[in-house]
C-alpha positions in Angstrom: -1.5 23.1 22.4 -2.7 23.3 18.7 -3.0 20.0 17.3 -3.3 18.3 13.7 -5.3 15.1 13.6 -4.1 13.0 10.5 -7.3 10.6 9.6 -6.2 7.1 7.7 -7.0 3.6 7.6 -5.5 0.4 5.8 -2.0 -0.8 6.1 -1.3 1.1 2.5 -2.3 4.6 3.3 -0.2 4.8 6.9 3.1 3.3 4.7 2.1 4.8 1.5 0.6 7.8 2.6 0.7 9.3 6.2 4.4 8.4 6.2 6.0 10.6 3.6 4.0 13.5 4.9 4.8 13.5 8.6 8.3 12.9 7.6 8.5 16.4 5.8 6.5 17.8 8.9 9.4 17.1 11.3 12.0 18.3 8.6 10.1 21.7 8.6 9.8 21.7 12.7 6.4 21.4 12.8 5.3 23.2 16.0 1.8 21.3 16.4 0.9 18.1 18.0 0.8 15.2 15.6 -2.3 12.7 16.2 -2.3 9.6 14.2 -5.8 8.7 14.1 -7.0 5.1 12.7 -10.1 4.5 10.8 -12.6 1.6 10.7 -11.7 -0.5 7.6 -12.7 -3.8 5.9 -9.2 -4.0 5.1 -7.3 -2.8 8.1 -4.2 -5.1 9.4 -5.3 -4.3 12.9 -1.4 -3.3 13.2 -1.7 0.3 11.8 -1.8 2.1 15.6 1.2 -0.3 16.4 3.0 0.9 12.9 1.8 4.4 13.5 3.5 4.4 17.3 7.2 4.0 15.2 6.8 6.8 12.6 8.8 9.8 13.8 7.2 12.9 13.9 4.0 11.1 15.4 3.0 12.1 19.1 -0.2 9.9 19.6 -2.7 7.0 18.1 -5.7 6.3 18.6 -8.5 4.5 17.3 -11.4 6.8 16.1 -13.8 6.0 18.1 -11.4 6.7 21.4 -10.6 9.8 19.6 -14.9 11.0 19.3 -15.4 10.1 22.9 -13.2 12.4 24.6 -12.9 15.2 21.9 -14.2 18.6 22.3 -13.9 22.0 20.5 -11.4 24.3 22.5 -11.3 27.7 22.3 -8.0 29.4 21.7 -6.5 26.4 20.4 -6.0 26.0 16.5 -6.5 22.4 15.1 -6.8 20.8 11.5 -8.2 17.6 10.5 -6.0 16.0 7.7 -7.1 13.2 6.0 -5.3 10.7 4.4 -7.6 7.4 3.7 -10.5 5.8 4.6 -14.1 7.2 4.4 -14.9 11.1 4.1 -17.4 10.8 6.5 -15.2 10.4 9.3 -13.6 13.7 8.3 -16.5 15.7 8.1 -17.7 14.4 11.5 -14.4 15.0 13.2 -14.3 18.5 12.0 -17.8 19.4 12.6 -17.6 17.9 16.1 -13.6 20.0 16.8 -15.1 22.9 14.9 -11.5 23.3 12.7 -11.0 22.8 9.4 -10.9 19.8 7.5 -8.3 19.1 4.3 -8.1 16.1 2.4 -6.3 14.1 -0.1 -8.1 12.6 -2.9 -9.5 12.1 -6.5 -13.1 12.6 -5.9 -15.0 16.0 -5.1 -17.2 15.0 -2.5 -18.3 16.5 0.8 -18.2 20.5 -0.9 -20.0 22.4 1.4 -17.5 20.8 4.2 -14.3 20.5 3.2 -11.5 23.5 3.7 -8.9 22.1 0.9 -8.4 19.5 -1.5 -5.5 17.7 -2.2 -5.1 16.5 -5.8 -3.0 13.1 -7.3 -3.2 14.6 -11.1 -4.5 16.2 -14.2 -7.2 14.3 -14.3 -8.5 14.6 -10.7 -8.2 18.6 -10.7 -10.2 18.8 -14.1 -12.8 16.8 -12.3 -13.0 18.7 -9.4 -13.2 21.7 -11.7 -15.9 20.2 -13.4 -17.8 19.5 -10.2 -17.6 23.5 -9.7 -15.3 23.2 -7.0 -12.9 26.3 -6.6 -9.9 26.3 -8.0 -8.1 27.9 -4.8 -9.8 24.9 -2.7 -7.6 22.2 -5.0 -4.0 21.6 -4.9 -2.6 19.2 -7.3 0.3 17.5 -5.3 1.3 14.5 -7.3 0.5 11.3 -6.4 2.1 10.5 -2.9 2.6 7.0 -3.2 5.9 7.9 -5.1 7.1 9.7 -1.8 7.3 6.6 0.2 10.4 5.0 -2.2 13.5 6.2 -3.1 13.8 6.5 -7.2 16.0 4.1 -9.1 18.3 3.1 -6.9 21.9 1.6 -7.8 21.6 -1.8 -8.6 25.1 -2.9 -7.8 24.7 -1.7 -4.1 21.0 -3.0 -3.6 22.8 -6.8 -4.8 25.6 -6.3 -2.1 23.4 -5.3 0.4 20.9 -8.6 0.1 24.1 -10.8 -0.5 24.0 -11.4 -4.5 27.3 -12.4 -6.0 28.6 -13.5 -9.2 25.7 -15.1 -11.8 23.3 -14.8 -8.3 19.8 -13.5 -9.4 16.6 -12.8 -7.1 12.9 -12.4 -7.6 11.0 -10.4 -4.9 7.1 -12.2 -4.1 5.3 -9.4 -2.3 1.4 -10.6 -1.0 0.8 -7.0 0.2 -0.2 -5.7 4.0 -3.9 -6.7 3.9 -4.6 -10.0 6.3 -6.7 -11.6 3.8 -3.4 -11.2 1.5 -0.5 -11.6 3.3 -1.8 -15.2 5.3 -2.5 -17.3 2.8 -0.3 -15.4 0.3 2.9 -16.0 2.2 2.7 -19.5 2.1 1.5 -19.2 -1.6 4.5 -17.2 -2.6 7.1 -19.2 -0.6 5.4 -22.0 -2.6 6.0 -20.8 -6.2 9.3 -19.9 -5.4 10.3 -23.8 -4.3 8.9 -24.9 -7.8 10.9 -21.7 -9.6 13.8 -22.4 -7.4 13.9 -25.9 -8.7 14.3 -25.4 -12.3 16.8 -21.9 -11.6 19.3 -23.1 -8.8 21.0 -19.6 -9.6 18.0 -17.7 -8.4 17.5 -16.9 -4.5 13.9 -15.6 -3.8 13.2 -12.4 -1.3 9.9 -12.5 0.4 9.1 -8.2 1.7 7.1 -8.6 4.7 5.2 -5.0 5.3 5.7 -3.0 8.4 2.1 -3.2 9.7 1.6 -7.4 8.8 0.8 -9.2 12.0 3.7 -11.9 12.7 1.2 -14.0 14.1 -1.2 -14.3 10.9 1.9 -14.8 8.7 3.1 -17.7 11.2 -0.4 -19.3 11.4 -0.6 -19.1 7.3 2.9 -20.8 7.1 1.6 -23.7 9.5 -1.8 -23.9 8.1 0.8 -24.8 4.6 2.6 -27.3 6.4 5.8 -25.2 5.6 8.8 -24.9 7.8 10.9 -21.6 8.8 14.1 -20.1 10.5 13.0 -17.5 13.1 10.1 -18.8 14.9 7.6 -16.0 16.1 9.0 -14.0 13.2 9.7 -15.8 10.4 13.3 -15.2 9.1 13.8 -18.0 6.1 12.2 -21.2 4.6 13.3 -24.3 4.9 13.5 -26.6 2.3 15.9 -29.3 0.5 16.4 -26.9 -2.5 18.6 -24.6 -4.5 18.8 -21.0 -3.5 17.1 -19.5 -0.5 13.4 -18.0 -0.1 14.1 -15.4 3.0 11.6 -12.9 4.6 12.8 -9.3 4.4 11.5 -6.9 6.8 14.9 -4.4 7.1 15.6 -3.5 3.7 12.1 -4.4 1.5 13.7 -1.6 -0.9 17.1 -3.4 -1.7 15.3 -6.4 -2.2 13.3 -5.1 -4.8 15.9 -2.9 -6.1 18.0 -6.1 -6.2 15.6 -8.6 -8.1 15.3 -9.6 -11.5 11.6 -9.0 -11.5 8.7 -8.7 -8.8 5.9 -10.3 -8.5 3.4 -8.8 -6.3 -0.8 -8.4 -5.8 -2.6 -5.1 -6.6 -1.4 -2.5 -3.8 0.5 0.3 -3.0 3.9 -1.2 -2.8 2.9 -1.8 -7.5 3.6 1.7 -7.7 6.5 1.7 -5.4 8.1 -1.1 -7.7 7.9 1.0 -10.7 9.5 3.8 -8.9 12.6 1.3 -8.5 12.5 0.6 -12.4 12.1 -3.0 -11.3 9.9 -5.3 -13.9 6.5 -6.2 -12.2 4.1 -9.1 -12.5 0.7 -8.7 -11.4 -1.0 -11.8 -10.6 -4.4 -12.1 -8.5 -5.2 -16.0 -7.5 -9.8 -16.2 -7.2 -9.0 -19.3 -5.1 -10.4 -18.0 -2.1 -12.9 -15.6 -3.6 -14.9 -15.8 -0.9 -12.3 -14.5 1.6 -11.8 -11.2 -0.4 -13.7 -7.8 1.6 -15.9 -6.0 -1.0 -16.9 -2.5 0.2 -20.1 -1.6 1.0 -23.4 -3.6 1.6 -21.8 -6.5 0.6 -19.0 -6.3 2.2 -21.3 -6.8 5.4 -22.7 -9.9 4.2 -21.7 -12.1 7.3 -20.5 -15.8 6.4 -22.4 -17.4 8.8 -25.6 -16.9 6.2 -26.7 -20.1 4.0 -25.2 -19.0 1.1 -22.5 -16.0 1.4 -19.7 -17.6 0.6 -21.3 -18.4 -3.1 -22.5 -15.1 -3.2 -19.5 -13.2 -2.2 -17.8 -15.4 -4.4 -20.1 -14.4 -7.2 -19.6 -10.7 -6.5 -15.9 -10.7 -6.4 -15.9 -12.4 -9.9 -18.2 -9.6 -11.1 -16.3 -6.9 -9.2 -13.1 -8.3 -11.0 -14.9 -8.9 -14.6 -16.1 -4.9 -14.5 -11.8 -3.5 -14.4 -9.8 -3.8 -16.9 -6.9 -3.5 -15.0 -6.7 -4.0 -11.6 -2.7 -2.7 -10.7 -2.5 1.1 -10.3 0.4 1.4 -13.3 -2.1 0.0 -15.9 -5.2 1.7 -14.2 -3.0 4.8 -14.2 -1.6 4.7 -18.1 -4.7 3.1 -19.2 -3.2 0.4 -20.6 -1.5 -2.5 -20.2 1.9 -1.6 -18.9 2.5 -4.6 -16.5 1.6 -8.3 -17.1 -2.0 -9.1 -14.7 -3.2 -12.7 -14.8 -6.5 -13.0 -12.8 -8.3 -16.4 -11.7 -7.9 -19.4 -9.9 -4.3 -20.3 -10.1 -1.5 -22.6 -8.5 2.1 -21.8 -7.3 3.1 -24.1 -9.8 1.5 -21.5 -12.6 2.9 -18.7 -10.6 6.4 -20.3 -10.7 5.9 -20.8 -14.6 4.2 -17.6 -15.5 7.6 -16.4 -13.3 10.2 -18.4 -15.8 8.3 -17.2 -18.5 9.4 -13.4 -18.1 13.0 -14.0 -16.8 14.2 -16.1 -19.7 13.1 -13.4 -21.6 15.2 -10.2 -20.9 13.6 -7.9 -23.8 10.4 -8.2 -22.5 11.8 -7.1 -19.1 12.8 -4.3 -20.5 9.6 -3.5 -22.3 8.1 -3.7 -18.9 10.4 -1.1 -17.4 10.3 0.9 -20.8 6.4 1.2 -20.0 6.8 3.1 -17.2 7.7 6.1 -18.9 3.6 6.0 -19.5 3.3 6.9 -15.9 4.4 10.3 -14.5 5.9 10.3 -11.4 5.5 13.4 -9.4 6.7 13.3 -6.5 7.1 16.2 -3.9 3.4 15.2 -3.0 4.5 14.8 0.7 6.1 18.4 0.6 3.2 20.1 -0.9 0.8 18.8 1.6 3.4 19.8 5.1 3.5 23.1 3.1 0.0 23.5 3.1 -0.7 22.2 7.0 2.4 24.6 8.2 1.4 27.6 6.5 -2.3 26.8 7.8 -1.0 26.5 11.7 1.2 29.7 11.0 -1.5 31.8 9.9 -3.5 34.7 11.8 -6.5 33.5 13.0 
């Protein structure tokens, strides 16, 4: 049977990514197998096979290295490695190894001599890759898919009376992303800010997005670790505290919620892009607290902590990392200017909670944010362009 082997690797890329394209696969009938494979990564979940098992359209997972042990080329049989993630080594590898072509979606030329297609985010990437000398019938410019994996501005109204908001009832969704390092202690760090916001705004209710590929068990023993207390038990359901409003973990409709709150206040990730997509105002904050605990890619990235000395190091490197960007969310990296508010450094809930007050008792600069997002183009149809491309490749003569 002829098979397409889609490469990723962090929780982002299977959501963000894979998602939206196997999605329009199965609305065009793909004929093909469907093989979710799953990439070493520094920042992996270690849920992404489990999250990969629920996407419809997808007919196995495996790990990589499962995958390059019991591969071989077959004759007769047409196959396609599509990659969506992680490192462009694995790609060439895979293809090289299956003998079948190899397409790819991203914003830097490499790998030339091996790679059958590139898919582009933008203008910018496809003058780059022109630049590079790369052929202009071996780049497609697609749009960025991020924007395929939310719906566009929703209704506002019908997000509030889905997550329960009535009357003067307002909401601010805390999202600490779908990396481990993030999500355990940011949970708990979240939940936190909201109690002191909570306080001082008995009218506000607080929605905590939990991502599809988080591991239960990390958030519960990043809850614990806080000495916080929750409805649900292995899967955390709501806080509980002895104040106003309620600070409840959403895991069915992460969309509403957002759609629903009065701002959102998330880390750098995927799901930034997906909030502007809503035309929800966004605050970017980045706590250093734990600077140590951050993966770097690369060489350093492999500095083990067990060595005398890594921890200051790595904390070292992350500050230098961080000083080098001007922007660290993708709707100010993307625009190339400040668009969203970012506060970097060591920081408490409590600053959270005020740097949080701050922007809701201020409604024009709310709207400022959301007026900023007309700085960022949102092509979508990324998804489509892509099942297009893998369809009519499958379809073709050999």
């Amino acid at each position: 049977m002829d098979e397409l082997f889609i490469l990723t690797n962090s929780p982002g890329e299977v959501s963000g990514w894979v998602k939206p394209v196997v999605s329009e696969l199965a609305s065009k009938d793909f004929p093909a197998k469907v093989s979710l494979v799953v990439l070493p990564c520094q920042y992996a979940s270690g849920m992404e096979a489990e999250y990969g098992k629920e996407i419809e359209g997808i007919d196995s997972v495996s790990a990589f290295k499962e995958l390059w042990n019991t591969s071989v080329a077959l004759k007769g049989t047409k196959r396609l490695v599509l990659q969506l993630g992680g490192d462009p080594f694995f790609g060439a590898i895979l293809s090289a190894k299956l003998r079948c072509v190899w397409m790819i979606y991203t914003a830097r030329p490499r790998w030339k001599s091996r790679v059958g297609h590139y898919f582009v985010p933008d203008e910018a990437a496809e003058n780059r890759f022109a630049l590079q000398g790369v052929k202009r019938d071996h780049v497609t410019r697609v749009g960025n898919l991020i924007f395929d994996s939310a719906p566009e501005c929703e209704d506002t109204d019908e997000a509030r009376k889905i997550m329960d908001l009535s009357g003067d009832e307002e909401a601010v969704s805390f999202l600490p992303g779908s990396r481990p390092f993030e999500y355990r202690d940011g949970f708990p760090f979240f939940s936190c800010a909201a109690m002191d916001f909570l306080r001082k705004h008995p009218n506000y209710h607080a929605f905590l997005p939990v991502a599809p590929t988080v591991d239960e068990k990390l958030l519960i023993e990043g809850l614990d670790e806080a000495g916080l207390n929750w409805t649900g038990g292995s899967a955390a359901e709501e806080i509980l505290w002895d104040g106003p409003g309620r600070i409840r973990f959403i895991r069915e409709k992460n969309f509403e919620a957002i759609k629903a709150s009065t701002l959102a206040v998330a880390f750098p990730g995927t799901n930034n892009l997906q909030i502007t997509s809503l035309c929800v105002p966004l605050l970017i904050v980045v706590p250093l607290n734990q600077a140590e605990n951050i993966p770097l890619d690369g060489i350093p990235g492999m500095i083990p902590m067990s060595v005398p000395g890594a921890a200051a190091l790595k904390k070292k490197l992350v500050y230098w990392y961080s000083g080098r960007h001007k922007y660290v969310s993708l709707p100010n990296k993307m625009a190339g200017k400040e668009i969203v508010p970012e506060h970097r450094g060591v920081m408490t809930p409590s600053m959270v909670a005020g740097l949080v007050e701050e922007l809701v008792s201020d409604p024009e600069r709310l709207s400022e944010i959301v007026m900023g997002y007309s700085n960022i183009v949102p092509e979508r149809g990324a998804a489509s362009k892509i099942a297009d491309k893998v369809c009519d490749y499958f379809s073709s003569v050999s």
